[in-house]
mmCIF file of the C-alpha atoms, coordinates in Angstrom:
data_MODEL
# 
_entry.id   MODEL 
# 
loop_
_atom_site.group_PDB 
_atom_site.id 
_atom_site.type_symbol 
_atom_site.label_atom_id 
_atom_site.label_alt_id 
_atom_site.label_comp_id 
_atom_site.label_asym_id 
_atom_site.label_entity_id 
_atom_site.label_seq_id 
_atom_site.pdbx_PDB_ins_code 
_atom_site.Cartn_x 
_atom_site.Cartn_y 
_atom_site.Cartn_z 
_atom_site.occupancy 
_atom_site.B_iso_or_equiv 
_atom_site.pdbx_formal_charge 
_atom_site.auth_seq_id 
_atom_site.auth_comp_id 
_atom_site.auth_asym_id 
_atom_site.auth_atom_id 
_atom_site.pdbx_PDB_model_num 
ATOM 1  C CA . UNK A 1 1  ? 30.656  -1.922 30.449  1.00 0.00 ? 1  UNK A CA 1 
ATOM 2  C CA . UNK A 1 2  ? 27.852  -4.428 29.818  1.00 0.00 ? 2  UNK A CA 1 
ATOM 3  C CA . UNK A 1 3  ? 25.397  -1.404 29.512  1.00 0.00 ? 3  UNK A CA 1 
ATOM 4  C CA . UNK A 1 4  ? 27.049  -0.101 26.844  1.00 0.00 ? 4  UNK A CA 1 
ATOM 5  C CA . UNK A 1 5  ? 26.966  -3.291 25.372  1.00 0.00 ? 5  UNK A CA 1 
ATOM 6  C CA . UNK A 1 6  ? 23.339  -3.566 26.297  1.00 0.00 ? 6  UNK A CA 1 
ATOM 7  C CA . UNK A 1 7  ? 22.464  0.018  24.743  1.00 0.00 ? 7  UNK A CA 1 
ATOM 8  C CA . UNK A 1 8  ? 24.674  -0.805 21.531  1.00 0.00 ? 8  UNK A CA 1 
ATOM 9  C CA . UNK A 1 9  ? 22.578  -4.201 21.264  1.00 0.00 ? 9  UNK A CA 1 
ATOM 10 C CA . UNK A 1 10 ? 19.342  -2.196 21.720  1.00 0.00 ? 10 UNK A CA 1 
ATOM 11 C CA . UNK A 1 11 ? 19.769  0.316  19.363  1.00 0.00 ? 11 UNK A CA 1 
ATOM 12 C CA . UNK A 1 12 ? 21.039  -1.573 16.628  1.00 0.00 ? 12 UNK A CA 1 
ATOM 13 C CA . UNK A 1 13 ? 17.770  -3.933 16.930  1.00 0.00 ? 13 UNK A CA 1 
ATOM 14 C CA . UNK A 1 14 ? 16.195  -0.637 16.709  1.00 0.00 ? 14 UNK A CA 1 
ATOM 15 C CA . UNK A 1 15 ? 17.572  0.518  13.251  1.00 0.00 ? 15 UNK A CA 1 
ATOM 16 C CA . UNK A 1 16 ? 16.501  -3.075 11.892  1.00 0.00 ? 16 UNK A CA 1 
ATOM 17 C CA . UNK A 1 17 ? 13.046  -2.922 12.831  1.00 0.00 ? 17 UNK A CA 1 
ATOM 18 C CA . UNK A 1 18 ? 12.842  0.553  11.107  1.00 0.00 ? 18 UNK A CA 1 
ATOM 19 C CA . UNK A 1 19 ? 15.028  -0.832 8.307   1.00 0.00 ? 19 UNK A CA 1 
ATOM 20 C CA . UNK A 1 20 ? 12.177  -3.508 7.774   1.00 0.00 ? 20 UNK A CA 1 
ATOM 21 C CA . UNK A 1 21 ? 9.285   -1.212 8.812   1.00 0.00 ? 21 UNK A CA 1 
ATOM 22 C CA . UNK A 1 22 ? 10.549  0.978  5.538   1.00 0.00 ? 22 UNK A CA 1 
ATOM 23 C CA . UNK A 1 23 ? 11.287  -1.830 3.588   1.00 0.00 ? 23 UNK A CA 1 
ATOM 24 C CA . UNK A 1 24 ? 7.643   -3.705 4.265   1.00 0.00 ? 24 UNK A CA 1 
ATOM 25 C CA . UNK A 1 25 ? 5.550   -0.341 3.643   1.00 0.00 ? 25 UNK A CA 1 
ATOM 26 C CA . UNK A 1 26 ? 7.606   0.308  0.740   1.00 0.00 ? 26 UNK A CA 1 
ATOM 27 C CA . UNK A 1 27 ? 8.077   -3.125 -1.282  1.00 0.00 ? 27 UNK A CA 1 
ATOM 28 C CA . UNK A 1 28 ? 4.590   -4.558 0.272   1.00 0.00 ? 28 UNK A CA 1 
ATOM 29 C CA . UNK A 1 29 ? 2.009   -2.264 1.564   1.00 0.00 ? 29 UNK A CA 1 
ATOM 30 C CA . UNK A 1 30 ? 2.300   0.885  -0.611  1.00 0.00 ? 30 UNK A CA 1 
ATOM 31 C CA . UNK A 1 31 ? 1.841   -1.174 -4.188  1.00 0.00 ? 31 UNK A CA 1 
ATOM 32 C CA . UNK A 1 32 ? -0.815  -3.236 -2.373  1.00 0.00 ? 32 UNK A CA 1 
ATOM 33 C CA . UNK A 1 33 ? -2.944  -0.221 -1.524  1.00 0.00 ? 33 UNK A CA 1 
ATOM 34 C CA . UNK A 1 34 ? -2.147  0.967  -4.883  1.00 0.00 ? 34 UNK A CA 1 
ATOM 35 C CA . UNK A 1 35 ? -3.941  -1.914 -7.047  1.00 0.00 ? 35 UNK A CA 1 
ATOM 36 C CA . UNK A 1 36 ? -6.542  -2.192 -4.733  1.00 0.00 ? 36 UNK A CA 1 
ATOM 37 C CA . UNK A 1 37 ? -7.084  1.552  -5.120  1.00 0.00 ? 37 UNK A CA 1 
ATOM 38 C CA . UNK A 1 38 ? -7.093  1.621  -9.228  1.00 0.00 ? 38 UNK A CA 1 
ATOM 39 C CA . UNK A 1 39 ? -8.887  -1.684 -8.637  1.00 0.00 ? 39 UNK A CA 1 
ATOM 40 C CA . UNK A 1 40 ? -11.716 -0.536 -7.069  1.00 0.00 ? 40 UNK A CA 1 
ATOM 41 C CA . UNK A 1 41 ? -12.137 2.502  -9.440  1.00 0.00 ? 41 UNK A CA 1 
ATOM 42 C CA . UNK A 1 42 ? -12.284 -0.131 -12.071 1.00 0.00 ? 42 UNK A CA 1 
ATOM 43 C CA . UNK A 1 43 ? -14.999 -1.613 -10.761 1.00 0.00 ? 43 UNK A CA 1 
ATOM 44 C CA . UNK A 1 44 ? -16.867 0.929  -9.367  1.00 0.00 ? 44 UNK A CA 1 
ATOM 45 C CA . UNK A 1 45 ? -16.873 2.164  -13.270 1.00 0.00 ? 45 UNK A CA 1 
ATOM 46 C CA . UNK A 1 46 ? -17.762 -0.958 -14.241 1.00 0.00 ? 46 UNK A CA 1 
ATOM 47 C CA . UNK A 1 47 ? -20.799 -1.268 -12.201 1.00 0.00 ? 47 UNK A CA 1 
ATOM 48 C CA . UNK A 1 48 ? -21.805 2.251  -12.942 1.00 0.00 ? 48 UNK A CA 1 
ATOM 49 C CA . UNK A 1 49 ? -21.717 1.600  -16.815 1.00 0.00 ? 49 UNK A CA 1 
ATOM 50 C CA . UNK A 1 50 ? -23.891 -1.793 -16.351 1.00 0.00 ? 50 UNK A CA 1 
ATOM 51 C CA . UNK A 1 51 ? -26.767 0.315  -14.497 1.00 0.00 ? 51 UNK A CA 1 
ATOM 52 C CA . UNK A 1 52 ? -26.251 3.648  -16.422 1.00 0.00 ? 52 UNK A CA 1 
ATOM 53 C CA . UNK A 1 53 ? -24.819 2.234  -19.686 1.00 0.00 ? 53 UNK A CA 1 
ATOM 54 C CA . UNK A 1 54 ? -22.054 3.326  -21.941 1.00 0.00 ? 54 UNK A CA 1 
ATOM 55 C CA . UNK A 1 55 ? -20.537 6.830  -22.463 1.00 0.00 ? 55 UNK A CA 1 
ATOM 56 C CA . UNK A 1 56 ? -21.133 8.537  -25.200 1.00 0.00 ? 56 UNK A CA 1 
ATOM 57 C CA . UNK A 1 57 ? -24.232 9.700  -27.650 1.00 0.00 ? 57 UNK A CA 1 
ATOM 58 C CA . UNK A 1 58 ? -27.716 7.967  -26.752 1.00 0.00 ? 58 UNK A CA 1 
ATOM 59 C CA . UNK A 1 59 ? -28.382 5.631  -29.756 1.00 0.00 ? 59 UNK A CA 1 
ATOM 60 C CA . UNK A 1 60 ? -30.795 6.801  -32.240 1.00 0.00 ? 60 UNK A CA 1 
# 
């Protein structure tokens, strides 16, 4: 009977790691990766409009 136990202990240890795993990539990594994605479009932008300037019509 202890190996039932053991196999019941096992597997519900299991389901908690994937219930954090989930939990971490969704509350933590996922928005991380998100601002550091829009983040670094900013600034690649940004730098490109310091070397290239502005959009829009070249002054007159």
């Amino acid at each position: 009977m202890s190996a039932m136990g053991e196999e019941t202990s096992t597997h519900a240890r299991r389901r908690r790691m994937e219930i954090f795993a989930f939990l971490f990539l969704t509350a933590v990594l996922m928005p991380a990766l998100a601002v550091a994605t829009v983040g670094g479009y900013g600034l690649t932008v940004w730098v490109y409009q310091m070397i290239a300037g502005p959009p829009g019509p070249p002054p007159r």
